[in-house]
TORVOSE-609408 format. One record per residue (C-alpha): residue number from 1; residue in three letters; x, y, z. Coordinates in Angstrom, 3 decimals. Layout:
% residues N
+-----+--------+----------+----------+----------+
| num | residu |        x |        y |        z |
+-----+--------+----------+----------+----------+
| NUM |    ALA |        X |        Y |        Z |
...
+-----+--------+----------+----------+----------+
END
This chain:
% residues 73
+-----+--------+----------+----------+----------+
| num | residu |        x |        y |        z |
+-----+--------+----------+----------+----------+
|   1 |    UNK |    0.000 |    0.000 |    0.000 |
|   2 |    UNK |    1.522 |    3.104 |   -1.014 |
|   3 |    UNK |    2.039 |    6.310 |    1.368 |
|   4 |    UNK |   -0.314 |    8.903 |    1.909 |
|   5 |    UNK |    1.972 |   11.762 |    3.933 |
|   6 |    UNK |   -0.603 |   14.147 |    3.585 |
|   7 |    UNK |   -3.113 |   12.250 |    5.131 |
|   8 |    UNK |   -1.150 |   10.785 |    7.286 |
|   9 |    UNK |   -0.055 |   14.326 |    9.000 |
|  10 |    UNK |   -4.118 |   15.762 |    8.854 |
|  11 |    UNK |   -5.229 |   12.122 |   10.968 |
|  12 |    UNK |   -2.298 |   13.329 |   13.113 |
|  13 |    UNK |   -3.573 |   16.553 |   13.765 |
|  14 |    UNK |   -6.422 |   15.824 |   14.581 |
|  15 |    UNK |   -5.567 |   13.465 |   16.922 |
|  16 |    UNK |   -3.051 |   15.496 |   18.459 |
|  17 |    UNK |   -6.021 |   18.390 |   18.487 |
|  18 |    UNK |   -7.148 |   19.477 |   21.925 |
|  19 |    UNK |  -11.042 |   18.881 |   22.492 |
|  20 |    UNK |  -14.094 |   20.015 |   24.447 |
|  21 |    UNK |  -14.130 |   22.942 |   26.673 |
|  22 |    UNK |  -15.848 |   26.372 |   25.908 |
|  23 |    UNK |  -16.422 |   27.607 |   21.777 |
|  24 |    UNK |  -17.504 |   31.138 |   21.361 |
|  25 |    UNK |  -20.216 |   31.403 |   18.971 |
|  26 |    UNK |  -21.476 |   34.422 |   16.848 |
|  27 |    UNK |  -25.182 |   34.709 |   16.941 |
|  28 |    UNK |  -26.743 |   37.254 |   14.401 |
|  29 |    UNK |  -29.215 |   40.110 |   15.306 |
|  30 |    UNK |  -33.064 |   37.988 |   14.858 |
|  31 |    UNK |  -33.698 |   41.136 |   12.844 |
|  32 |    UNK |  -35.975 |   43.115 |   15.315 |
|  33 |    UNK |  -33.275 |   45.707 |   15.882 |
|  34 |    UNK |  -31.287 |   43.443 |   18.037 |
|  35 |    UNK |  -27.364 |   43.573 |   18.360 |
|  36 |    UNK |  -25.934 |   40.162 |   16.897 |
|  37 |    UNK |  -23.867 |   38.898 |   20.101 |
|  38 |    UNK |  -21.118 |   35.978 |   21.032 |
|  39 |    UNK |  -22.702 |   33.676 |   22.902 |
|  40 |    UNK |  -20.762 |   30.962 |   24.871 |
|  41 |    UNK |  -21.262 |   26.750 |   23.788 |
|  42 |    UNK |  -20.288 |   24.093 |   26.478 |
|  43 |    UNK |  -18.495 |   21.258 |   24.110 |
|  44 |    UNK |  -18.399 |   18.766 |   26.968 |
|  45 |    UNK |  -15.236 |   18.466 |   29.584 |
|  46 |    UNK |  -12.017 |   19.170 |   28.235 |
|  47 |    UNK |   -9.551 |   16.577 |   26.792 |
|  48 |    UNK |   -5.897 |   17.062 |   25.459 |
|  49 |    UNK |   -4.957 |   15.866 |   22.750 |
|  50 |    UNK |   -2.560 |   12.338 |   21.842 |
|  51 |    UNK |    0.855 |   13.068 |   22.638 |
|  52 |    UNK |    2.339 |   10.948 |   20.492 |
|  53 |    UNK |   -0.022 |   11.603 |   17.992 |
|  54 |    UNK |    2.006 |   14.761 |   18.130 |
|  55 |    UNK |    5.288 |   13.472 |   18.413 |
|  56 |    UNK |    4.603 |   11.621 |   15.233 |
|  57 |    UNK |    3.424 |   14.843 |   13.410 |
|  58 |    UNK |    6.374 |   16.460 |   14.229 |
|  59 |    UNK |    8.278 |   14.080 |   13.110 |
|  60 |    UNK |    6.746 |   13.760 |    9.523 |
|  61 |    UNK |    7.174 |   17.788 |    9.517 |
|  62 |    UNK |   10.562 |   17.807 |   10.628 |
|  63 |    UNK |   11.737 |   14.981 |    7.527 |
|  64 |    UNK |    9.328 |   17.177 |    4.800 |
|  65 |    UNK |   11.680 |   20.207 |    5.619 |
|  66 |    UNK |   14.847 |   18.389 |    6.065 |
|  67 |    UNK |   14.493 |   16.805 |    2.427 |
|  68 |    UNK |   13.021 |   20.272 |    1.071 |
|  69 |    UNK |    9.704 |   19.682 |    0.349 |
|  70 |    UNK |    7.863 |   22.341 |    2.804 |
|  71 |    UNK |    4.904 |   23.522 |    0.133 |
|  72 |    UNK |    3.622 |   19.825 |    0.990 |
|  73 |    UNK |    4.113 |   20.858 |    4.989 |
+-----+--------+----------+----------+----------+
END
């Protein structure tokens, strides 16, 4: 099976990718006059990310710039 780098390193990320926690979200104004406002969005208890999920992402980034090829970074 051949390798896929670049979707290797976005499965990484997003493992490695922090989760949960507090999202601000913009609300527009109903229309009636009303101020659009950002309005606070519990995603559930926080969770860090896969540390070597990480690890491993740096590592594919680190060997795409040491053999030149950073446009694919």
């Amino acid at each position: 099976m051949p390798v896929n780098e670049g979707r290797a390193k976005a499965l990484y990320r997003q493992a490695a990718a922090d989760t949960g926690g507090t999202t601000w979200i913009y609300m527009p104004s109903p229309g009636n006059g009303a101020k659009g406002r950002v309005v606070p969005v519990d995603t559930g208890p926080r969770q860090a990310g896969l540390d070597e999920a990480n690890r491993r992402l740096a590592r594919l980034i680190h060997r795409a710039w040491s053999e030149g090829l950073a446009g694919v970074v």
